[in-house]
Phi, psi and omega in degrees: 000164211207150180182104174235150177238122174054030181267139167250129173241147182220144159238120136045260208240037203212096164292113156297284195245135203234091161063036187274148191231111157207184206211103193257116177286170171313173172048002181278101154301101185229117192266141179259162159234091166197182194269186193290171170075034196269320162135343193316307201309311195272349128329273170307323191292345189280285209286006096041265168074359194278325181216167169235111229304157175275342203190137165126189147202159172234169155218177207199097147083051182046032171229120195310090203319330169283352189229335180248036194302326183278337178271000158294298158357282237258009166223046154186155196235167211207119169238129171263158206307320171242140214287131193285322196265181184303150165261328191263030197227145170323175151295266200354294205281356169272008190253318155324280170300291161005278152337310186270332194286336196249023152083358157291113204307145183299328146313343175241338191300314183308339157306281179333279155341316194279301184278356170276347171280331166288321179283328166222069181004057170248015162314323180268021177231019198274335153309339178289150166295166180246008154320317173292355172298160135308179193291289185355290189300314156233056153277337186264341146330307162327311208280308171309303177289348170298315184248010168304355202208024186018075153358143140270353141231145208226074191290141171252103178232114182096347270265314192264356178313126190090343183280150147283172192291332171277332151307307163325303157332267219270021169265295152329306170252051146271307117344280167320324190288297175329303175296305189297309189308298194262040168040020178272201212253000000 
């Protein structure tokens, strides 16, 4: 669950987010809209913890963004508007670090690695490097490192940006299936 109250970010003379109050339940798929320079980013990067509110508080999985950010952290995943992972390294060996950086024991991470991979159907491509991916292919890695490490919330910021219209399609239900499948938020 997400609970924000009052929060606001200002840079110097510019309210990104200006006094916002919701409430997102579990299990709940919930989308921002606006136009660019709308406040979406600097939204998620505040609930996050990546920035910090001018005024205002959130809690995020029943932890206070300001005071508990790391156990914020450590129960939500995050694919950002621009892409994260190695261009010289496999799918595989970036789902790998990944996997060892959120503290999954090595008994389980090759599951883990595998079933993220089966879910946003990049098993037979996970030796490639991704520089050799498509956009496509890696917003849905993205998406796969996101959930490597099963999120209870999974922020999407941008998730289709750069894409064509049949990428968009199938990065949308790439992603609902992802979610609904790993319970996130």
């Amino acid at each position: 669950m997400i609970k924000i109250n009052k929060l606001s970010k200002i840079y110097e003379k510019l309210t990104a987010v200006d006094n916002l109050t919701l409430e997102i339940q579990d299990n709940e798929i919930f989308g921002l809209l606006g136009p660019n320079g709308a406040g979406k980013t600097t939204l998620i990067h505040m609930l996050a913890t990546l920035l910090k509110p001018t005024s205002g508080n959130a809690i995020v999985n029943g932890f206070d963004i300001t005071k508990e950010s790391s156990k914020v952290r450590a129960s939500i995943g995050i694919v950002f508007q621009v892409p994260s992972s190695d261009d010289l390294l496999t799918g595989y060996e970036n789902l790998k670090i990944h996997a060892y950086l959120y503290g999954i024991s090595p008994d389980i991470r090759e599951k883990r690695i595998s079933d993220a991979l089966e879910l946003v159907g990049l098993t037979e491509r996970k030796n490639d490097q991704v520089k050799k991916y498509s956009g496509g292919m890696r917003r849905r890695l993205e998406i796969a490192r996101g959930l490597i490490h099963n999120p209870k919330v999974l922020f999407l910021d941008e998730p289709t940006l750069g894409l064509d219209p049949s990428s968009r399609e199938t990065m949308g239900n790439t992603s609902k299936n992802s979610l609904k499948k790993k319970k996130c938020q």
